[in-house]
PDB file of N, CA, C and O in Angstrom:
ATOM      1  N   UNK A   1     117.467  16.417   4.101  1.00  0.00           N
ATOM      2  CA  UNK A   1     117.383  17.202   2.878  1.00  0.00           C
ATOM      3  C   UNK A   1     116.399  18.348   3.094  1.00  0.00           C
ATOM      4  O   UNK A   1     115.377  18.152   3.752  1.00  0.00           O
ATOM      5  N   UNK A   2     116.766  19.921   2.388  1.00  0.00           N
ATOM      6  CA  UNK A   2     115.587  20.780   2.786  1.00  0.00           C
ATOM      7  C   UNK A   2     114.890  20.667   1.782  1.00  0.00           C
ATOM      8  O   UNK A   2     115.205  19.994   0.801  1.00  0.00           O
ATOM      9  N   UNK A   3     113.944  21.259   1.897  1.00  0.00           N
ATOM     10  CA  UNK A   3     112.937  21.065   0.788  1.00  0.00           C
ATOM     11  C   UNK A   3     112.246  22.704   0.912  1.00  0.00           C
ATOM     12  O   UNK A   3     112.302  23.163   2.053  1.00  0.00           O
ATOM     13  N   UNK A   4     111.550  23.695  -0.249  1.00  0.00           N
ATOM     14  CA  UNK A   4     111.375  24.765  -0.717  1.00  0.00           C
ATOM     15  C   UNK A   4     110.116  24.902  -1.526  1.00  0.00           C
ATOM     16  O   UNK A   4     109.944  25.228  -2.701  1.00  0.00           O
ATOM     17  N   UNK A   5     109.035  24.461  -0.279  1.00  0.00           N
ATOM     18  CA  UNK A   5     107.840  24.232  -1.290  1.00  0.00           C
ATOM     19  C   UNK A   5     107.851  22.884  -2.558  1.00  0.00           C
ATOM     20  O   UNK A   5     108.732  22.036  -2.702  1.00  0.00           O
ATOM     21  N   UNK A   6     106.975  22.994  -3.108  1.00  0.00           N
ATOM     22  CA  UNK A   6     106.565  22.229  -4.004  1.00  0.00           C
ATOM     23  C   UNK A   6     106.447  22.930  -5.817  1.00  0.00           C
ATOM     24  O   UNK A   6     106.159  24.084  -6.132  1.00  0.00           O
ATOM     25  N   UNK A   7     106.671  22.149  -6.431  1.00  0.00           N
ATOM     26  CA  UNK A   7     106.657  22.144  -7.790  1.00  0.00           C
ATOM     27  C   UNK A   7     105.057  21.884  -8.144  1.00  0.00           C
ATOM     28  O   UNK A   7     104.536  22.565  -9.027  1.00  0.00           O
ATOM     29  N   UNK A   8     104.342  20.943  -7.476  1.00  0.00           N
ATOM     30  CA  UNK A   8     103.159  20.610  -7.438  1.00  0.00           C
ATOM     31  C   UNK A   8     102.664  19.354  -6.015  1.00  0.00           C
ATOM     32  O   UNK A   8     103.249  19.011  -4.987  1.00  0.00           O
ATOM     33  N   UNK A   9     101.824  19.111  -6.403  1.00  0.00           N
ATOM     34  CA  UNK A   9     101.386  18.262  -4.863  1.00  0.00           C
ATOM     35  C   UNK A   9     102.195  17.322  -5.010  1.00  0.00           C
ATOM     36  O   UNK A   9     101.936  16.557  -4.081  1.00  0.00           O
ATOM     37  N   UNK A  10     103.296  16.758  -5.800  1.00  0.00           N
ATOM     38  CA  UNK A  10     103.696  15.428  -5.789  1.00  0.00           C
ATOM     39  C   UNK A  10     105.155  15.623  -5.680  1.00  0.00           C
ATOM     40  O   UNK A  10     105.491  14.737  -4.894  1.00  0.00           O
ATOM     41  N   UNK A  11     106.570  16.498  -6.136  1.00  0.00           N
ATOM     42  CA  UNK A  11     107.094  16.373  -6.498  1.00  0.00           C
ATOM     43  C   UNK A  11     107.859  17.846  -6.158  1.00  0.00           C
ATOM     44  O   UNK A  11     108.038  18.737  -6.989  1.00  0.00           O
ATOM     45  N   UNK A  12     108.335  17.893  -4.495  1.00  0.00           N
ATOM     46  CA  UNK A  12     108.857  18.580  -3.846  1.00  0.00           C
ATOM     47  C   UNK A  12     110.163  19.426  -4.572  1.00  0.00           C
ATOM     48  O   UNK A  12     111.031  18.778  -5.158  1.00  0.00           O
ATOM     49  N   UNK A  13     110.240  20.974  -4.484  1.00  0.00           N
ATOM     50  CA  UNK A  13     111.585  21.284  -4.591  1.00  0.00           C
ATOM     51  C   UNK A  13     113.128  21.157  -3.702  1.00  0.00           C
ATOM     52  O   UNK A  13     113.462  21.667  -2.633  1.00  0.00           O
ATOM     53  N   UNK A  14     113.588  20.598  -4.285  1.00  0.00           N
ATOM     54  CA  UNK A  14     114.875  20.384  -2.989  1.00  0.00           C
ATOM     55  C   UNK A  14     116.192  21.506  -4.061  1.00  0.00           C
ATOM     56  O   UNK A  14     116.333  21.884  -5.224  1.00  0.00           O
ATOM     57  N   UNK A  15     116.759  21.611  -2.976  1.00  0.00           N
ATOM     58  CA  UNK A  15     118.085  22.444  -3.027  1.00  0.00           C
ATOM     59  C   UNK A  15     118.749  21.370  -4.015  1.00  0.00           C
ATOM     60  O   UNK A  15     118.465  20.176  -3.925  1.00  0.00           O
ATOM     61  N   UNK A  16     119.774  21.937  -5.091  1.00  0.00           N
ATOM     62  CA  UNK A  16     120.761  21.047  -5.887  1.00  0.00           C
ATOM     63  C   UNK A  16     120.362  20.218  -6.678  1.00  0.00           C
ATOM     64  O   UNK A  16     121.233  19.613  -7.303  1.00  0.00           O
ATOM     65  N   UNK A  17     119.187  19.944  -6.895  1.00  0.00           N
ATOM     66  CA  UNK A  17     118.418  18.746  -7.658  1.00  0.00           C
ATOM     67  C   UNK A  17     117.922  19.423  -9.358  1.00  0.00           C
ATOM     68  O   UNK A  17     117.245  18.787 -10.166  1.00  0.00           O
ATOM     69  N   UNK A  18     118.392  20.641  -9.548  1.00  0.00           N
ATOM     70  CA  UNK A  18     118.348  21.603 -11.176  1.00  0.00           C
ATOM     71  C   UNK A  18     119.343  20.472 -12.081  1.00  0.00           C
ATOM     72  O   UNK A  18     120.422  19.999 -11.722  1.00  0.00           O
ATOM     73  N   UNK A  19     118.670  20.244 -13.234  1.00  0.00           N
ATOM     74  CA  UNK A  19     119.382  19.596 -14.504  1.00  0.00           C
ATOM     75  C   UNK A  19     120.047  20.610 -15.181  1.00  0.00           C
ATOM     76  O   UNK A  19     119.333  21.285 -15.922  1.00  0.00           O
ATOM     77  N   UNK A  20     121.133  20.872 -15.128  1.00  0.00           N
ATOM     78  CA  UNK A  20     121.852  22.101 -15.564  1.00  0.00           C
ATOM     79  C   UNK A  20     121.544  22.073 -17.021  1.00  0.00           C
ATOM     80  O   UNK A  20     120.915  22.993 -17.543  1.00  0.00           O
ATOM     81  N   UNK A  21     122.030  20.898 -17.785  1.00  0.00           N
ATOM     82  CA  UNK A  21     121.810  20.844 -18.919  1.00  0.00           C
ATOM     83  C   UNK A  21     120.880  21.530 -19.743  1.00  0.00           C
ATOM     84  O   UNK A  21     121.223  22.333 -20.611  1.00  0.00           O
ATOM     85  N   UNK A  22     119.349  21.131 -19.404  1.00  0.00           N
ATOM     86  CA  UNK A  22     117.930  21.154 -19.814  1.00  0.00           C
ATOM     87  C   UNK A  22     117.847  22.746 -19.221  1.00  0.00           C
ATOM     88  O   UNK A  22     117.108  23.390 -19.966  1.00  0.00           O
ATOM     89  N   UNK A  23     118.316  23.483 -18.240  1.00  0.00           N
ATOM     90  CA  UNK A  23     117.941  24.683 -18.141  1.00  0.00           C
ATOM     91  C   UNK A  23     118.873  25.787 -18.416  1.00  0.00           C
ATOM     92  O   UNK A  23     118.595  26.975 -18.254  1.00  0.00           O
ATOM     93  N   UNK A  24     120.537  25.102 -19.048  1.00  0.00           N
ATOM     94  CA  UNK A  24     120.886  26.016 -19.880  1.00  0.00           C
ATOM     95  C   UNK A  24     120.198  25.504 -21.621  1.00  0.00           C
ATOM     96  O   UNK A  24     120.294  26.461 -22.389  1.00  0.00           O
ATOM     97  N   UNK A  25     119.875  24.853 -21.970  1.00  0.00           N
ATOM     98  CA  UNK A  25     119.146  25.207 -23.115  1.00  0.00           C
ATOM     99  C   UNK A  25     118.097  25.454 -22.915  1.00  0.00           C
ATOM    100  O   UNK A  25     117.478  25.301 -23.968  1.00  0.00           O
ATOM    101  N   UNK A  26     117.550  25.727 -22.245  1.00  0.00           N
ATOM    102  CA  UNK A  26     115.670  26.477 -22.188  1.00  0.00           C
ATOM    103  C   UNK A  26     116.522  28.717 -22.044  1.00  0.00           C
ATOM    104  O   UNK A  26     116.474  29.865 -22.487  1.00  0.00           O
ATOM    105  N   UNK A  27     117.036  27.924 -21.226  1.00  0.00           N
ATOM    106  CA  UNK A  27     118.165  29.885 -20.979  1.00  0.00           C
ATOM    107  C   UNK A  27     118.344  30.478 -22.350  1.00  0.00           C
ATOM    108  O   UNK A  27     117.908  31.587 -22.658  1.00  0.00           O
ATOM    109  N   UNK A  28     119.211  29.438 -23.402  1.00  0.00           N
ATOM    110  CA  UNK A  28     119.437  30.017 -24.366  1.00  0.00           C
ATOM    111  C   UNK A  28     118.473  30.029 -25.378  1.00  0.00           C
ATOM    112  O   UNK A  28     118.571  30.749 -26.372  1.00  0.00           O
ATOM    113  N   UNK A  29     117.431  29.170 -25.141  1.00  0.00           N
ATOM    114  CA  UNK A  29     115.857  29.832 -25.979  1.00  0.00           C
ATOM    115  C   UNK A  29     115.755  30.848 -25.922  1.00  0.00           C
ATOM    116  O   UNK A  29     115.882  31.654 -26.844  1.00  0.00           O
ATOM    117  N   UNK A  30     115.399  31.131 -24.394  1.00  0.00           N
ATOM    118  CA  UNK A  30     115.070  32.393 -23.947  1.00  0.00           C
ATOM    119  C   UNK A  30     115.340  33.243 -24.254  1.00  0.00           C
ATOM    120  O   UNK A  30     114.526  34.057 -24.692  1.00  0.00           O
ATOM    121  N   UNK A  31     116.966  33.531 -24.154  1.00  0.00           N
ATOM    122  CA  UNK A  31     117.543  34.722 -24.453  1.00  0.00           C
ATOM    123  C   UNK A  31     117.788  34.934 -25.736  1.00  0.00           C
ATOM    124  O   UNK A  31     118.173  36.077 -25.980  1.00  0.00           O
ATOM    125  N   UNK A  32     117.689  34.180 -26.679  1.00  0.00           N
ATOM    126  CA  UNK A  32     117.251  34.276 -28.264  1.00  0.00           C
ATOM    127  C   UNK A  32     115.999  34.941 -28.433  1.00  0.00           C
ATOM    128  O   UNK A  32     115.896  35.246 -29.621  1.00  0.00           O
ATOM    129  N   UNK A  33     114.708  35.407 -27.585  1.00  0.00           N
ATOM    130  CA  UNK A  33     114.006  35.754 -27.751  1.00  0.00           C
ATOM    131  C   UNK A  33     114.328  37.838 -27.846  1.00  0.00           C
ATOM    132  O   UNK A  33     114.144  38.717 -28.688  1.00  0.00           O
ATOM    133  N   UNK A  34     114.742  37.775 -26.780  1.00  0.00           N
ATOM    134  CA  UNK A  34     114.678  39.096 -26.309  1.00  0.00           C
ATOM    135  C   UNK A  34     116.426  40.117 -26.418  1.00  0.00           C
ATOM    136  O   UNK A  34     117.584  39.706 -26.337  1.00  0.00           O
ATOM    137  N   UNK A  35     115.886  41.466 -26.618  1.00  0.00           N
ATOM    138  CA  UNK A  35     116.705  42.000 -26.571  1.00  0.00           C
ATOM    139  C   UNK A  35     117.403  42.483 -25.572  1.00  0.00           C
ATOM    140  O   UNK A  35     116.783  42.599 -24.515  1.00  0.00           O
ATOM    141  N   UNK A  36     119.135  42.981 -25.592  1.00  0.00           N
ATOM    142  CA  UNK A  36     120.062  43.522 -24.831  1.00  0.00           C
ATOM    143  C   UNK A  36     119.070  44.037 -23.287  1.00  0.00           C
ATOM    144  O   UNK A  36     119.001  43.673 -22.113  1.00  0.00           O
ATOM    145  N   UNK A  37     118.524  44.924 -24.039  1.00  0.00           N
ATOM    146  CA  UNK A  37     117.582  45.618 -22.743  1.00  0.00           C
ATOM    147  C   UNK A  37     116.680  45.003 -21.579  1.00  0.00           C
ATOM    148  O   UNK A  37     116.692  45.133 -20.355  1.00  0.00           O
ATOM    149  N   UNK A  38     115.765  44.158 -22.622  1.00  0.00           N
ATOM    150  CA  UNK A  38     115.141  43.620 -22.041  1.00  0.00           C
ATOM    151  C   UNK A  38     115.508  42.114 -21.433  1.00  0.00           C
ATOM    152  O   UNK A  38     114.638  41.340 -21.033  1.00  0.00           O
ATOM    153  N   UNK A  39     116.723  41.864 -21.426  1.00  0.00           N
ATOM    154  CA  UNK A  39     117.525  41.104 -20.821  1.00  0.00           C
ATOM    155  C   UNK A  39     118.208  41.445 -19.607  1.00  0.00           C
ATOM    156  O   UNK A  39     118.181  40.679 -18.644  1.00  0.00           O
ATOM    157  N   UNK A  40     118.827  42.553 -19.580  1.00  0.00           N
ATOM    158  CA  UNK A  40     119.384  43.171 -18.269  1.00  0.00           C
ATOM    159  C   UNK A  40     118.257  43.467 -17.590  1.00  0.00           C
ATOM    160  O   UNK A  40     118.551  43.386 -16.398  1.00  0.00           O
ATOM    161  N   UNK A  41     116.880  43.832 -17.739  1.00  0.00           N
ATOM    162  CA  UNK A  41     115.730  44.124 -16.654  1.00  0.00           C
ATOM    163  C   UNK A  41     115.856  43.185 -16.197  1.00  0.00           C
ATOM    164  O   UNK A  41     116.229  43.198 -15.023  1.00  0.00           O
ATOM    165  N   UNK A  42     115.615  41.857 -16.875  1.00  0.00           N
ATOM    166  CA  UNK A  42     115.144  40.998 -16.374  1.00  0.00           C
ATOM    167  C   UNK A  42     116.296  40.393 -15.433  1.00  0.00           C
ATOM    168  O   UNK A  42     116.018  39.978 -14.308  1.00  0.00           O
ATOM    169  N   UNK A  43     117.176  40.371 -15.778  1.00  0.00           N
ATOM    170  CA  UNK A  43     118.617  40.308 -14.724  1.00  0.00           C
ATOM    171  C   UNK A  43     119.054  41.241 -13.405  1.00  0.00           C
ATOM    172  O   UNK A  43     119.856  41.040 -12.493  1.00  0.00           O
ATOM    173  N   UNK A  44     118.092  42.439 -13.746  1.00  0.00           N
ATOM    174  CA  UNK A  44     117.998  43.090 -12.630  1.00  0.00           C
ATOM    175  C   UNK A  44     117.054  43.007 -11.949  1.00  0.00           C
ATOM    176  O   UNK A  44     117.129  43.559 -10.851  1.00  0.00           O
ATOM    177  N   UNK A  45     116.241  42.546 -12.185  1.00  0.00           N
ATOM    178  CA  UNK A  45     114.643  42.067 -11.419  1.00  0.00           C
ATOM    179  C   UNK A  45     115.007  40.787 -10.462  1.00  0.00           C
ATOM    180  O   UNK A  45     114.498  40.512  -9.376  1.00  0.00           O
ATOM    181  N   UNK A  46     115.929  40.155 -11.102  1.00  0.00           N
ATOM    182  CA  UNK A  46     116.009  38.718 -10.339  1.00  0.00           C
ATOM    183  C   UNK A  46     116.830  38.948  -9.518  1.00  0.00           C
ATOM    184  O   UNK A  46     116.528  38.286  -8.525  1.00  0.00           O
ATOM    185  N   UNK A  47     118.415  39.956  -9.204  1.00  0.00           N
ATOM    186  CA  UNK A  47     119.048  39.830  -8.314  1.00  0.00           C
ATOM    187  C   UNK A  47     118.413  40.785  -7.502  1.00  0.00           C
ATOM    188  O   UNK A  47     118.868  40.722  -6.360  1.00  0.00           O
ATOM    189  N   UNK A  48     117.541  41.648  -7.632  1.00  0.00           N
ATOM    190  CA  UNK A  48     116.710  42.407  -6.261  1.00  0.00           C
ATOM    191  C   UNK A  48     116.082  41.426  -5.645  1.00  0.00           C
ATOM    192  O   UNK A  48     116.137  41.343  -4.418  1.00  0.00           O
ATOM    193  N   UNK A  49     115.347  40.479  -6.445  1.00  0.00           N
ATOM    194  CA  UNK A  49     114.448  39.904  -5.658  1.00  0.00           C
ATOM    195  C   UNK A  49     114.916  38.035  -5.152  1.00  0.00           C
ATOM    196  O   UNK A  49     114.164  37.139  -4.769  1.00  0.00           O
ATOM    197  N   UNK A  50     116.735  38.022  -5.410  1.00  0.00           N
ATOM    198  CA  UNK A  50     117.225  36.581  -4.750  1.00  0.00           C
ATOM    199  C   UNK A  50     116.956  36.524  -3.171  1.00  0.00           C
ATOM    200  O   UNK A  50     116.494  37.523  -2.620  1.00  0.00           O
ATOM    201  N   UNK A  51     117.196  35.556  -2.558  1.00  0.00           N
ATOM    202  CA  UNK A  51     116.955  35.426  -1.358  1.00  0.00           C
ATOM    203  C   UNK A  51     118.166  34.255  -1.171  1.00  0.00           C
ATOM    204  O   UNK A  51     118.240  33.365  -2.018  1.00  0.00           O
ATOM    205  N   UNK A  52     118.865  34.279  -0.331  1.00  0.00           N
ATOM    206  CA  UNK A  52     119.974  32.876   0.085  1.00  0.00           C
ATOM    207  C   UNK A  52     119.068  32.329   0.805  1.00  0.00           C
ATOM    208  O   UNK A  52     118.329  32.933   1.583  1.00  0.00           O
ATOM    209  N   UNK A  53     119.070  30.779   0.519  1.00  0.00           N
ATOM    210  CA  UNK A  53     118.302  29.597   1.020  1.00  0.00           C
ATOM    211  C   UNK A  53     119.309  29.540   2.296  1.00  0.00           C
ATOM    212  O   UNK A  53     120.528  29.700   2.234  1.00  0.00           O
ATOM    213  N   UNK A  54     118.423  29.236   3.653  1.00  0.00           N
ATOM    214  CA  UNK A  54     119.240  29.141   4.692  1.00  0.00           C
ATOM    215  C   UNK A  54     119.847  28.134   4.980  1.00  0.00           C
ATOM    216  O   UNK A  54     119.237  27.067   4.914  1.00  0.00           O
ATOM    217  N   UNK A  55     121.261  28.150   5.398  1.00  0.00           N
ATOM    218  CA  UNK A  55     122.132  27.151   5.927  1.00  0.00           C
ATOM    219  C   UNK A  55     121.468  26.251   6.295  1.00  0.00           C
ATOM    220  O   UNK A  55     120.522  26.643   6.979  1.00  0.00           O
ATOM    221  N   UNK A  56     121.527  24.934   6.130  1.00  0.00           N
ATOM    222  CA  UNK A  56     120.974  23.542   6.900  1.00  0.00           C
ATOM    223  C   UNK A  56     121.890  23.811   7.932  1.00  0.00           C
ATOM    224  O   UNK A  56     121.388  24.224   8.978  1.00  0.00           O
ATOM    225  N   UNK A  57     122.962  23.695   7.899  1.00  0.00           N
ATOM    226  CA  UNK A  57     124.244  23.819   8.905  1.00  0.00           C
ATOM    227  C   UNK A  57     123.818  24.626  10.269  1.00  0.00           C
ATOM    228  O   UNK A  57     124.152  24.235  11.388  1.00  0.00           O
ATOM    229  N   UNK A  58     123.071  25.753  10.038  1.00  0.00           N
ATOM    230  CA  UNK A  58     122.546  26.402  11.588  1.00  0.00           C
ATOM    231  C   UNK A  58     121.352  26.079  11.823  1.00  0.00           C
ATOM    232  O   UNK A  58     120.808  26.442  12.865  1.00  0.00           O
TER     233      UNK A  58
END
């Protein structure tokens, strides 16, 4: 399994292990907060700065 840093000293991030559920309703908090605009920044901020997690496979 890879692992991507830590969440804290105890409780490693691994690839695939996101509760979809719990973080599409925290998403749609979110985006109840803010407007059109300041929604697409923030959507454009995040795909400049994605990175693809590298293949285990190579």
């Amino acid at each position: 399994m890879t692992t991507y840093g830590t969440m804290n000293d105890e409780q490693p991030l691994q690839a695939g292990t996101v509760d979809m559920d719990s973080l599409l309703v925290a998403l749609e908090d979110i985006r109840a907060g803010l407007t059109d605009e300041e929604f697409a920044e923030i959507e454009r901020a995040m795909n400049a700065a994605y990175v693809e997690p590298p293949d285990p496979n190579s």
